[in-house]
N, C-alpha and C positions, 0 to 999 in steps of 0.2 A: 555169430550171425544166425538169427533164426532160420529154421529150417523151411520154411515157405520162400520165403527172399533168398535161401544161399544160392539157388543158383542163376537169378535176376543179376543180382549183386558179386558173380564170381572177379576175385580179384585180377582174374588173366582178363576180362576183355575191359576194366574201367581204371586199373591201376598199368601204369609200367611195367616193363618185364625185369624179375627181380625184388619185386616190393607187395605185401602182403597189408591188407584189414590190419592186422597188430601193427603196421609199422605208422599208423596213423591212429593210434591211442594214447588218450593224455596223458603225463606222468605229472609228476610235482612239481618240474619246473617250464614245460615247455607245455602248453594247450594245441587243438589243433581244431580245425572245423570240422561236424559231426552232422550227418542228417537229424538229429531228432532239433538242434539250433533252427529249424524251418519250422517249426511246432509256434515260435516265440510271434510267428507273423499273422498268426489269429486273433489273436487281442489287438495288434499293430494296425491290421486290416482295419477291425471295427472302431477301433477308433479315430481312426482316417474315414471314416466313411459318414462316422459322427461329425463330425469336424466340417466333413466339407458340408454337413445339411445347413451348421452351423453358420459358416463361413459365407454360403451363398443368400441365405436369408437375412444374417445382421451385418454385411460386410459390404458383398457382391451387389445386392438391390440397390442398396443408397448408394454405393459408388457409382450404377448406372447412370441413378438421377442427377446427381453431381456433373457428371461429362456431358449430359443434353442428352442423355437416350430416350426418343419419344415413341409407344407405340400406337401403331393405328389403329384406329375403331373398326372393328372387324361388323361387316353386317349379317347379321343372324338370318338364316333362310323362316319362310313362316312356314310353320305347324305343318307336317303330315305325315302321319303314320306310318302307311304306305311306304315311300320313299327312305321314310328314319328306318323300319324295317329293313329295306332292303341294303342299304347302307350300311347296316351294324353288321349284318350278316357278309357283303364283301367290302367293306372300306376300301370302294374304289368307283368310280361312275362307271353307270350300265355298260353294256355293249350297247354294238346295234342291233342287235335281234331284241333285246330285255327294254331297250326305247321307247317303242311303239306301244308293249304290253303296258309298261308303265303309265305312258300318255294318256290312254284310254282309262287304266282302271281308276287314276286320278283325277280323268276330263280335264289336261290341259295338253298344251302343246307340246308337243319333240324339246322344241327350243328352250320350252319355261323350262323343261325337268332336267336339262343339261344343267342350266344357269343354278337350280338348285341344287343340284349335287355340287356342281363350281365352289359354291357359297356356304355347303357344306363343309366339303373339303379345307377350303380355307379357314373356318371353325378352328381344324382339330391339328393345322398347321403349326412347329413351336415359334411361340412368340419369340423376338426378337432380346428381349429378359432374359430369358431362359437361356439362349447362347451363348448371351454376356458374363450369365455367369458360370457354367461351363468352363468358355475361354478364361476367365480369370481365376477360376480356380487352377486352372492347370498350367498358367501361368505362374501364379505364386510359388506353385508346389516348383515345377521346374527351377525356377529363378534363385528357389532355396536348397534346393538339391544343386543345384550350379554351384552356388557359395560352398555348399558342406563336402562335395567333391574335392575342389580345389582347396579348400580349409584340409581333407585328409591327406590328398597325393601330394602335395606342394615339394613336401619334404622327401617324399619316398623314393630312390633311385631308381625303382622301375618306367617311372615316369616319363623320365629323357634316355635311360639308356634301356630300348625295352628287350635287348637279351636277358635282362636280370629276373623279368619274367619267370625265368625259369630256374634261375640258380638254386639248387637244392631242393629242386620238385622230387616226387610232392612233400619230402620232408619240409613244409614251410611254414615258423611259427604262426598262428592267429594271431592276429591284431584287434583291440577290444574294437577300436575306433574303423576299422574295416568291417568288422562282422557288423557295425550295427549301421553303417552305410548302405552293406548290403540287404540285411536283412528290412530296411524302412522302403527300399527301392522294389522287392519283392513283395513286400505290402503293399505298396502302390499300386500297382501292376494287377495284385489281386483285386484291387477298390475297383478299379476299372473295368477289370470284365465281370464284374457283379454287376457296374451301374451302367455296361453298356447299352442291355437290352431299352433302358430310362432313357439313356440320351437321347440328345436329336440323331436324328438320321443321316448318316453322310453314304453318298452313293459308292466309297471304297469302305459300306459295312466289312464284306467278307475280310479284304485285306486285311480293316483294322483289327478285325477277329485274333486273324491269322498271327499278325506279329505280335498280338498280345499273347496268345497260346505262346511260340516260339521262343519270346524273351521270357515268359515266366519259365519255360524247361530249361533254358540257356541261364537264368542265373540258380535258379534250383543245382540243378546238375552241376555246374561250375564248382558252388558250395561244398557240394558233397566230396567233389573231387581235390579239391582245396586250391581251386584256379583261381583266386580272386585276387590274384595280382592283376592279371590280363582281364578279368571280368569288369573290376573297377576300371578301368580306361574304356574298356566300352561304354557303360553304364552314362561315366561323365564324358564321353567325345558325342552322345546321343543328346545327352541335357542343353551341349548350345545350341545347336541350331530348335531345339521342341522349346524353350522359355521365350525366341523371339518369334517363332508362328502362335505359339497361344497371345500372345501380345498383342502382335499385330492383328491378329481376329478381334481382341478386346475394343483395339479403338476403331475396328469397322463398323460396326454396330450403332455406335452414337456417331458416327461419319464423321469423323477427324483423317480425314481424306491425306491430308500432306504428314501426319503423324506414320499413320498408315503404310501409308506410299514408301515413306523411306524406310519403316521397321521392314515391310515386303521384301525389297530390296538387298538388306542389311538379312535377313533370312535364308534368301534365293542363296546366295553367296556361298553363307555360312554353313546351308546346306549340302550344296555341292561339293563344297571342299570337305568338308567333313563325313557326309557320308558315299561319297562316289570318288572322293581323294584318300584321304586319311586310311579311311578303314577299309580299304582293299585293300590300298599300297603296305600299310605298316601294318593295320591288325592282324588281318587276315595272312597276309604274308608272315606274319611273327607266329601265329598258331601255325602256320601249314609247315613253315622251312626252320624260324630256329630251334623252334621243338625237338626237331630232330636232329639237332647237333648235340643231342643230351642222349636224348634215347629212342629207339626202336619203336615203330606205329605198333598201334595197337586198338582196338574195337572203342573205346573211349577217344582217342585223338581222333579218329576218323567221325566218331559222333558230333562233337562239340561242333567239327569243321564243315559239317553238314548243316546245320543248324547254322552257322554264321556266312552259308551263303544262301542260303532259303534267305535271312533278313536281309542280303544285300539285292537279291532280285526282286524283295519287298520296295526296297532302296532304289533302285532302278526304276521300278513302277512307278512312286512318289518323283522322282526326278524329272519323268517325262510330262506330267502333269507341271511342277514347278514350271518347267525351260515353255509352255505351253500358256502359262499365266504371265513366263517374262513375255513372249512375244504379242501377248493382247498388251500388255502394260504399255510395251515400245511404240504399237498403234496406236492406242488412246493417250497415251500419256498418263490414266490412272489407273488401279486395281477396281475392276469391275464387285467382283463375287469372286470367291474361294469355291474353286473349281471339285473341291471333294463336299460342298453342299447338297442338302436335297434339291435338285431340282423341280420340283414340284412349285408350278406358278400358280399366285395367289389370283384373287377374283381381278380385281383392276386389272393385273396384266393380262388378262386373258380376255376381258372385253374388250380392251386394246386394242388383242391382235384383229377380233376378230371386225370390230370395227374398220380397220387398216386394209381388211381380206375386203370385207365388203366395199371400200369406197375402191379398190385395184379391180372390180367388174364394172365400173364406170368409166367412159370413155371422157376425156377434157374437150375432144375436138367433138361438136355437133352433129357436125358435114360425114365423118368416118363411120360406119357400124361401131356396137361396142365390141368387143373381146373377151369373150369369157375366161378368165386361164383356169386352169386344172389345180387341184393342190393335190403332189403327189405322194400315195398311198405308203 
């Protein structure tokens, strides 16, 4: 072990007690998993990252057109300087102190220079394209890491009986068809927090930040550790319920409303069970408790278990959101919007409202005063 890393990497706090760096060196006939196999996910990355520019431009566009995705003719604010300046400088409408100044230096009214920024805004809004293809990329990817999970573990006894998890940790041979499961799912993971800052905007940024950092230490660190029995069941207990939300995003977009409604549904479930049943009761429980019917804690078990419940109150957060989208569903009978959207309203809806505000100061009855109501601050 170089001498900068030996004491990062001391065998007392990331190995069992009893078990040493050499007892996790290949020989001739048995391989084992090695930090520098995480080297292999740079080339993996970029071309996942190729793939998907690919993928959404020859693939993702024309399937939108295919299903009816229609977008809207966005109206273009006219010409002014002025206001594009100030815009670019905070890509956000004035205050009310920067209203007035603005009014004046332009010579129009409070109200135009709202409705221009509005009109702005809605400009630089992303197109409804843009999500579609998004969603289906990460649909695909899911849908096929679905397949290739269940294509690996089908066979493997840790699957159904997950004490075996641990049988002969960490002496546990590498499996080709494991390591390169893991290593494409750690690819992945990197693709996406490259191209997060790109995508659209969802109001649980941070979160998604968050669990991206977390899963990429958690299967990194697993790797090195040579967890990837128990790593692979998480990996694929996460892919069902994420193949059927990127889905059901895909057919909201071209509004196939009753496709929609029931992948929702068929998601809600699948998520619940999966990641507020499954993986507390049996994962989490299997790293906390059988682990230790093998061997003694140590600064690595108390790690990993740390990190898998950081993503469970990730887990918990998403859930409360989910059971919050079933209960508008059960009111309306459909899925309105995907509650982790920007909400950020376009121009229409916001002459709308204000349309709506303005006719609620008119009174229907003659004979009555009217009533001003308040809109509050």
């Amino acid at each position: 072990m170089a001498q900068p890393t030996q004491w990062f990497w001391g065998e007392e706090y990331w190995l069992p007690p009893g078990f040493t760096w050499e007892d996790l060196q290949d020989t001739e006939d048995i391989r084992y998993p090695q930090p520098h196999h995480l080297l292999l996910c740079l080339p993996i990355t970029l071309l996942l990252v190729a793939l998907r520019f690919f993928f959404e431009r020859k693939i993702a566009i024309p399937l939108s057109r295919q299903l009816g995705l229609r977008e809207k003719v966005r109206r273009k604010p006219p010409p002014n300087p002025i206001l594009e300046a100030f815009y670019r400088k905070r890509r956000k409408s004035p205050a009310k102190e920067d209203l007035g100044g603005l009014a004046k230096q332009c010579d129009l009214q409070p109200r135009q220079v709202e409705r221009w920024f509005r009109c702005r805004l809605n400009q630089d809004r992303p197109s409804l394209t843009k999500k579609f293809c998004e969603a289906t990329w990460r649909a695909t990817y899911y849908t096929i890491s679905l397949c290739t999970g269940l294509a690996v573990l089908y066979n493997k006894p840790w699957l159904w009986d997950l004490r075996k998890c641990w049988v002969g940790y960490p002496q546990q041979p590498l499996q080709t068809s494991l390591l390169g499961y893991y290593l494409v799912q750690f690819s992945f993971y990197c693709s996406l927090l490259i191209s997060l800052p790109f995508d659209v905007k969802r109001t649980d940024f941070p979160e998604q930040l968050l669990h991206h950092l977390v899963t990429l230490v958690l299967i990194g660190s697993s790797l090195c550790l040579n967890c990837l029995r128990i790593g692979s069941l998480i990996m694929f207990l996460h892919d069902v319920s994420d193949c059927l939300l990127e889905t059901a995003k895909m057919f909201t977009y071209p509004k196939w409303q009753k496709t929609c409604d029931t992948l929702f549904i068929t998601f809600s479930a699948a998520f619940l069970v999966t990641r507020m049943g499954i993986f507390p009761c049996k994962i989490i429980y299997n790293t906390y408790y059988y682990s230790m019917e093998i061997y003694q804690p140590f600064f690595g078990y108390y790690f990993l278990n740390g990190l898998l419940m950081a993503l469970q109150l990730l887990h918990a957060f998403w859930s409360y959101l989910i059971i919050r989208m079933v209960y508008r569903f059960l009111l309306c009978g459909t899925m309105e919007k995907d509650l982790r959207s920007h909400s950020e309203a376009s121009e229409d809806e916001v002459a709308h409202r204000e349309m709506t505000q303005k006719n609620s100061t008119v009174d229907p009855q003659p004979n009555r005063p009217a009533v001003t109501r308040r809109t509050p601050v």
